[in-house]
C-alpha positions as CSV (number, residue, x, y, z in Angstrom):
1,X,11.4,232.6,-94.4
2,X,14.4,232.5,-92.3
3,X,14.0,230.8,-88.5
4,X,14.6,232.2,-85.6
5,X,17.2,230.6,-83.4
6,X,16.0,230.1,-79.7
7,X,17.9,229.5,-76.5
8,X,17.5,226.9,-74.7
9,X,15.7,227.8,-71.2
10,X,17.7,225.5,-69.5
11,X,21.2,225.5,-70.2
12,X,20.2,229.5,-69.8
13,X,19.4,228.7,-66.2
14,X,23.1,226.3,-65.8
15,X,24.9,229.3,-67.1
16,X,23.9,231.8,-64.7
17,X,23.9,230.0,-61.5
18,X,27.5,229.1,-62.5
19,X,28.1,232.9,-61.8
20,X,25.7,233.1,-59.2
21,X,26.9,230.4,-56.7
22,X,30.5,231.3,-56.0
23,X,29.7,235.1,-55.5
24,X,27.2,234.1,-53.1
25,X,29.7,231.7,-51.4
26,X,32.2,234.7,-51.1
27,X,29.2,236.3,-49.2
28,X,28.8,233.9,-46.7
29,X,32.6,233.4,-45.9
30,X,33.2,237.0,-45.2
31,X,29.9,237.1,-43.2
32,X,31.3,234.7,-41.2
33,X,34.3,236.1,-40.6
34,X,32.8,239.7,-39.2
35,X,29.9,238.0,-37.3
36,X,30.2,234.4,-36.6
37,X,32.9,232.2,-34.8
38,X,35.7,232.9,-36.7
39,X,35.2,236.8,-36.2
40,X,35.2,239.3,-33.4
41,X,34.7,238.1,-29.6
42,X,30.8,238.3,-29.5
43,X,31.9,240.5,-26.4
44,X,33.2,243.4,-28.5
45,X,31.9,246.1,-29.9
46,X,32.5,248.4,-32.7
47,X,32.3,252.1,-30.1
48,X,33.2,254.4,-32.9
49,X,31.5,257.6,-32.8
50,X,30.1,256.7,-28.8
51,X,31.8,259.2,-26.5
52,X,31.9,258.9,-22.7
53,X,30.8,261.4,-20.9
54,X,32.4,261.2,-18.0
55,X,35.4,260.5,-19.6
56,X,35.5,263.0,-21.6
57,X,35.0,265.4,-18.6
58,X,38.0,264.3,-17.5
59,X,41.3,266.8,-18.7
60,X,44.0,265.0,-20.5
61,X,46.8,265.0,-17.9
62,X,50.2,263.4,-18.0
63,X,49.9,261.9,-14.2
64,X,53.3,259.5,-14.7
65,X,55.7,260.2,-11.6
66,X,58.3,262.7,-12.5
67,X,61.9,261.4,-12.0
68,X,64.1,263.4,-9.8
69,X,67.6,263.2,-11.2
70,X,70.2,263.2,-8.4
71,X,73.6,262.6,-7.7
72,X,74.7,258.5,-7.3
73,X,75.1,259.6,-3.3
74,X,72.1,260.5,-3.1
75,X,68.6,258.0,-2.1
76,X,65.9,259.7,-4.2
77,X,62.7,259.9,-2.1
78,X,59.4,258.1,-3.5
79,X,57.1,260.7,-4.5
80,X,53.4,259.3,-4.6
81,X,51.3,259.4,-7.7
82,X,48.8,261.7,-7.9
83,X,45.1,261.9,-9.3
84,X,44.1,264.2,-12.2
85,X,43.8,268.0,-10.6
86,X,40.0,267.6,-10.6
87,X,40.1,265.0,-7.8
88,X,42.8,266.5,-5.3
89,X,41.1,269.3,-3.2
90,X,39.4,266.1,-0.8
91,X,43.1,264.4,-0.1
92,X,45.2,267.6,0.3
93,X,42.7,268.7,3.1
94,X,43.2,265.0,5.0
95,X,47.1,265.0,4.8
96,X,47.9,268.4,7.0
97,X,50.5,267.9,9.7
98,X,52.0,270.1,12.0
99,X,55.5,270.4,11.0
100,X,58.5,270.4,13.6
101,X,59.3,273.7,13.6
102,X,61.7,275.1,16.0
103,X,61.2,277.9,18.4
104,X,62.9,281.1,18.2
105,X,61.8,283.5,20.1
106,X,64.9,285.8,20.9
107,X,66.1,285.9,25.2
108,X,67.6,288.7,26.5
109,X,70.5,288.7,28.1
110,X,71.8,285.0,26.6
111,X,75.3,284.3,26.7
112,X,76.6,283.0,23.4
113,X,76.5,279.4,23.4
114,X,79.8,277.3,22.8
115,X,78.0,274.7,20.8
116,X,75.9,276.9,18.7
117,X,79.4,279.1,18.1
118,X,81.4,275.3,16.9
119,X,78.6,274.7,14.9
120,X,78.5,278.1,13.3
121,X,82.3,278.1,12.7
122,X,82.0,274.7,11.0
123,X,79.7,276.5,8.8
124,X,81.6,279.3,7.8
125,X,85.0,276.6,7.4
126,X,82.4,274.5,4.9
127,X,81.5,277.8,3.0
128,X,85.1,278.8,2.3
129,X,86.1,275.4,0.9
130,X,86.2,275.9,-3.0
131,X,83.7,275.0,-4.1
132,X,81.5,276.3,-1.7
133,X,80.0,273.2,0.2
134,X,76.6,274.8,0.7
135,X,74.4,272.4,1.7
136,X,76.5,270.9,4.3
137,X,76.8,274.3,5.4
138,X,73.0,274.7,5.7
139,X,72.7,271.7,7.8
140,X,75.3,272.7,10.6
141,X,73.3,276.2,10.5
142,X,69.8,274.4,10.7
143,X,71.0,272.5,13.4
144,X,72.2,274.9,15.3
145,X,69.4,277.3,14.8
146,X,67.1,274.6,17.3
147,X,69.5,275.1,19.8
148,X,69.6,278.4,22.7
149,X,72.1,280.9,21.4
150,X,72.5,284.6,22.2
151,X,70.5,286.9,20.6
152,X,73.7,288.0,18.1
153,X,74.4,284.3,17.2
154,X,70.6,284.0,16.4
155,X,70.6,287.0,14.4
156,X,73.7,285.5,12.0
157,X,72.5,281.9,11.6
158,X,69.1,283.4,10.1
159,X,70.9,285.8,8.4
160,X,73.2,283.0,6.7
161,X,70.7,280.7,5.9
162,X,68.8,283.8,4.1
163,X,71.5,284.1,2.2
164,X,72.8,280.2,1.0
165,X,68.8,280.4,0.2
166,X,69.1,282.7,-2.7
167,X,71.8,279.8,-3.6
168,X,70.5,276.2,-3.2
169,X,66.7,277.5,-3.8
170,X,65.9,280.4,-5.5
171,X,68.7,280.1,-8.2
172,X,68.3,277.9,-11.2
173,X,71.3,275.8,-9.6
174,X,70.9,272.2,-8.1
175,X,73.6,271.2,-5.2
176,X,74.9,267.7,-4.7
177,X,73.2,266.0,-2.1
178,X,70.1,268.4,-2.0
179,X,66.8,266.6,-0.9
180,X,65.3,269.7,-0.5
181,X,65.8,270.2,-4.7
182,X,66.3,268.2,-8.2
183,X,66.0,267.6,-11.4
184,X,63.2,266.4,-13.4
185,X,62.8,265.3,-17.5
186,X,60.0,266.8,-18.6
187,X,57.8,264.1,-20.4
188,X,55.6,264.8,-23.4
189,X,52.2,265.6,-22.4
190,X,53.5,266.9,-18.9
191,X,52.3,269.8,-17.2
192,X,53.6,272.5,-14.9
193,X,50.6,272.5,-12.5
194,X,50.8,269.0,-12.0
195,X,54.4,268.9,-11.3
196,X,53.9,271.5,-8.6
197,X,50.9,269.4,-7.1
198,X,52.9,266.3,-7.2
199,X,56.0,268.0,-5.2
200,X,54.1,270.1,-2.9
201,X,54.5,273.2,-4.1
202,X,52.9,276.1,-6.8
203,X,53.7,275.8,-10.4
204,X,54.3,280.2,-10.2
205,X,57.7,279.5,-8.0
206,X,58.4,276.4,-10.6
207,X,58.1,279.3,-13.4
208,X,60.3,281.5,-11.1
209,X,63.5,279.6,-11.0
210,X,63.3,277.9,-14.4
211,X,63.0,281.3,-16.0
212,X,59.7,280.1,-17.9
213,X,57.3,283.1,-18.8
214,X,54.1,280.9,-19.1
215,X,53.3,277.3,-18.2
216,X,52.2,276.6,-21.7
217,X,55.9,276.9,-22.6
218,X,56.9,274.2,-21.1
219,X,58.9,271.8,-23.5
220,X,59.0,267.7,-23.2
221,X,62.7,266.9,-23.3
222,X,64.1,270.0,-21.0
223,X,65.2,269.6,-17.9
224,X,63.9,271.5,-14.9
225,X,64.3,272.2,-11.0
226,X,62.0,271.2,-8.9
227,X,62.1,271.7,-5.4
228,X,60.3,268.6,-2.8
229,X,57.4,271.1,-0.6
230,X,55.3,272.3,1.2
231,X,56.6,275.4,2.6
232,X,55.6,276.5,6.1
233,X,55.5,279.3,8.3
234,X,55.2,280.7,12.0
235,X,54.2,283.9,13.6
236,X,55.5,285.7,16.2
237,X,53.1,288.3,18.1
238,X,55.6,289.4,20.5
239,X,58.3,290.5,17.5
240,X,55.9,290.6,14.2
241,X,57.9,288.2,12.7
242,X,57.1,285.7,11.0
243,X,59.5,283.3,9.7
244,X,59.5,280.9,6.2
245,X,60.8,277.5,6.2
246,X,61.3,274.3,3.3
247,X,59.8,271.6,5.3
248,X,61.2,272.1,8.5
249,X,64.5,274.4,6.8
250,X,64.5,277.9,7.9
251,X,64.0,280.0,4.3
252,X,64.1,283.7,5.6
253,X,61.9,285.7,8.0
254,X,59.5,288.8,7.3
255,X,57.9,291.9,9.2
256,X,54.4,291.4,9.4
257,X,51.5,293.8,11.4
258,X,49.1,291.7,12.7
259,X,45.2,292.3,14.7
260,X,45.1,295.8,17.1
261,X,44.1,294.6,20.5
262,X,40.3,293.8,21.0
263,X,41.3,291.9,17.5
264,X,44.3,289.8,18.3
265,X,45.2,287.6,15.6
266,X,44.5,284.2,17.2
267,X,47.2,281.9,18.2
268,X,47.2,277.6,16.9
269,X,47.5,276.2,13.7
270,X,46.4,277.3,10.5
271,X,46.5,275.7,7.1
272,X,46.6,277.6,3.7
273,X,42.9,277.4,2.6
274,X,41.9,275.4,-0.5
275,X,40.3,277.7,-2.8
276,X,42.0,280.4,-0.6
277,X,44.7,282.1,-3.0
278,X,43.1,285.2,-4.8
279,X,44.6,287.8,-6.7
280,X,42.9,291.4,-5.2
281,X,39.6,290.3,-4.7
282,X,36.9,292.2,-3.9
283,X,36.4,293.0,-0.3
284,X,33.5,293.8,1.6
285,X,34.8,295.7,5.3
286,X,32.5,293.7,8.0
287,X,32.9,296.5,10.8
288,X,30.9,298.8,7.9
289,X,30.3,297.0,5.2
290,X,31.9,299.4,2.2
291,X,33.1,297.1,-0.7
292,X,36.7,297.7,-2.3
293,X,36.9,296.9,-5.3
294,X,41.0,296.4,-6.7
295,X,40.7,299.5,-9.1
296,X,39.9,301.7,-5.9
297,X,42.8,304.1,-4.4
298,X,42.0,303.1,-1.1
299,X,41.4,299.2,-1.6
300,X,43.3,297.8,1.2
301,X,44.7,294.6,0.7
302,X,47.5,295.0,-1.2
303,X,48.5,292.5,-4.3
304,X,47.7,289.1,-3.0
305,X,45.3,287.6,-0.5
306,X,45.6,284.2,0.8
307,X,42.6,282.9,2.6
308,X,43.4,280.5,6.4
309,X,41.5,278.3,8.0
310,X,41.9,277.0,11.7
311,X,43.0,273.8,12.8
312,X,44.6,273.7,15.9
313,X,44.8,276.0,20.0
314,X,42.8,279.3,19.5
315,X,42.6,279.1,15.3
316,X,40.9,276.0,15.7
317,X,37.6,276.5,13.4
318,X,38.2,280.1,12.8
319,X,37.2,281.5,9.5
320,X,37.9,284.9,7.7
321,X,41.1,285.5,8.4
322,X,44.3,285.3,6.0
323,X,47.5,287.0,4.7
324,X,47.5,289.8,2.7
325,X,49.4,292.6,1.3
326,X,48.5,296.2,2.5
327,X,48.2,299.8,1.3
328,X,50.0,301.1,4.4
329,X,53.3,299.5,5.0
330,X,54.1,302.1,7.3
331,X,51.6,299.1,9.5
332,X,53.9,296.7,9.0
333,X,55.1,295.8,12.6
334,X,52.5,296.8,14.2
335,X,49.4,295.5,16.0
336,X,46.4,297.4,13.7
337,X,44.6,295.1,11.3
338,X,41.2,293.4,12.4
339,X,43.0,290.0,12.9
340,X,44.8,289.6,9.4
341,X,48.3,288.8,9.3
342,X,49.6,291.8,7.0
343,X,52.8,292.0,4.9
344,X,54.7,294.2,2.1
345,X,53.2,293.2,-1.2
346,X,56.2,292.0,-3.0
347,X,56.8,289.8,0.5
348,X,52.6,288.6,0.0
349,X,53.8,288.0,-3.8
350,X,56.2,285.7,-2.6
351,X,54.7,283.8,-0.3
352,X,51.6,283.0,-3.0
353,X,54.0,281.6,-5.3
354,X,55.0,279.3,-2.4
355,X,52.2,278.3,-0.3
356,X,50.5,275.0,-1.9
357,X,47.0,275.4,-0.7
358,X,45.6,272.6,1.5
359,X,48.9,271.7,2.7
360,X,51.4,274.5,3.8
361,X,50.4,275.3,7.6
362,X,50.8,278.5,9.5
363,X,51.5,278.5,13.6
364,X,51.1,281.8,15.2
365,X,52.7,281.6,18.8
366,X,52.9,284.2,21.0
């Protein structure tokens, strides 16, 4: 009978924990490595897959401080940076300030004034120079629009600065030596409403002179206009007039109707309400509480409404009243709305796309 050939049990047990032991010792390296001393700070954690909710509530905004391009002459002006959108409602309502404004309320019987007349013909000298040195030209006409003149002389500095506005701000082109406008890069991940925010100003008028059909449209790499806000504006009850400035630079003026007597609109300091810029909303009449709704042939606010609150004088805490577009322009320079300050609705269109909520003001004077 052939034998059977056994193993020996031992030199079994030598041959596998010759296998055994290194695998075991590749183990314990790369244990220590991920967990021990020469891993991972024992403060850090793996937070894959662990979202932040409040964080994550948060909209991705580009919040970097645009860059205003300008000419070497000129000292760009440090424009603050701003919070993400969600979290700038409380510090626009703590920064309004009565701008300097001047008054002009036209005086019969004023005789032309020599200065105003040397400071308007300076104007019209820097306006024939080629090229046209418009913004120089602006400044002799702003200063001589916060000085007495004639009635006439007031009549053709407003008019001129009307028109060099169509140039240096509703026009795609940037002057040298404008503070009132710039340039700015756009930045991936930038956004047209927070440009507006960060310069004071709507993202709609931003659209308007850069010829961009939707905000979404905006492209990192192009260069736009931007123009340094807020816009202002003052009411006068004695002419209906009301007139639109850049800071403190006369823009143009408008015909406005304002509140029938019993309903005057009051006089003081208003400020754009936050929350206040609506597109036809509804509207309930308090005197007899009908509801208009926009699709109704009689709703009588026109295209745009945009909701004031009172600061200062008479306006001071007064709610419910606004600027609005109207059904009847044939009311337009008159004294026949319940308080309302009432304009054409292309000149209500306007002025939404201008007035940065929270910070433009409105000063009706008497």
């Amino acid at each position: 009978m052939a034998r059977r050939y056994h193993r020996p049990r031992g030199r079994r047990r030598n041959v596998n924990w010759i296998y055994i032991i290194p695998v075991l010792l590749i183990v314990a390296v790369a244990i220590a490595y991920k967990y021990g001393p020469f891993g991972k700070d024992k403060n850090q954690y793996d937070t894959t897959g662990i979202t932040n909710n409040a964080e994550a509530s948060v909209p991705e905004l580009n919040e970097t401080e645009p860059e205003i391009v300008r000419e070497p002459s000129q000292k760009p002006e440090l424009t603050p940076e701003l919070p993400p959108e969600s979290a700038l409602e409380p510090i626009l309502s703590e920064v309004v300030s009565k701008p300097n404004l001047p008054e002009i309320i036209p005086v019969p019987d004023v005789e032309p004034n020599p200065e105003a007349a040397k400071l308007i013909a300076e104007a019209t000298a820097l306006l024939s120079e080629k090229p046209s040195r418009v913004i120089d030209a602006r400044s002799k006409l702003k200063e001589a629009l916060r000085i007495p003149m004639s009635i006439q002389q007031r009549t053709f500095v407003k008019d001129q600065l009307s028109e060099l506005a169509d140039k240096w701000l509703f026009s795609r082109e940037i002057f040298p030596d404008d503070k009132l406008c710039g340039s700015l890069q756009v930045k991936p991940g930038d956004q047209l409403r927070v440009i507006g925010k960060q310069f004071k100003v709507p993202y709609e008028i931003l659209m308007k002179i850069n010829n961009i059909s939707q905000p979404q449209n905006l492209r990192a790499g192009e260069t736009i206009k931007v123009i340094d806000g807020p816009f202002h504006a003052k009411v006068y009850r004695s002419t209906f007039t009301m007139d639109l400035y850049l800071q403190e630079t006369f823009v143009r003026s408008f015909r406005v109707g304002l509140g029938k007597p019993g309903s005057e609109t009051p006089t003081g300091l208003w400020c754009v309400k936050t929350g206040g810029k609506l597109v036809k909303p509804v509207w309930t009449n308090p005197l007899d509480g009908k509801t208009y709704y926009p699709e109704d042939p009689d709703y009588p606010l026109g295209s745009r409404w945009i909701g004031l609150e009172g600061l200062e004088g008479a306006a001071k805490d007064r709610t419910g009243f606004a600027l609005h577009g109207t059904k009847d322009p044939e009311q337009i320079g008159t004294a026949d709305s319940q308080g309302c300050i009432r304009l054409h609705n292309g000149d209500a269109i306007l002025l939404y796309n201008l007035f940065e909520e929270g910070l433009s003001t409105v000063e009706v004077v008497q």
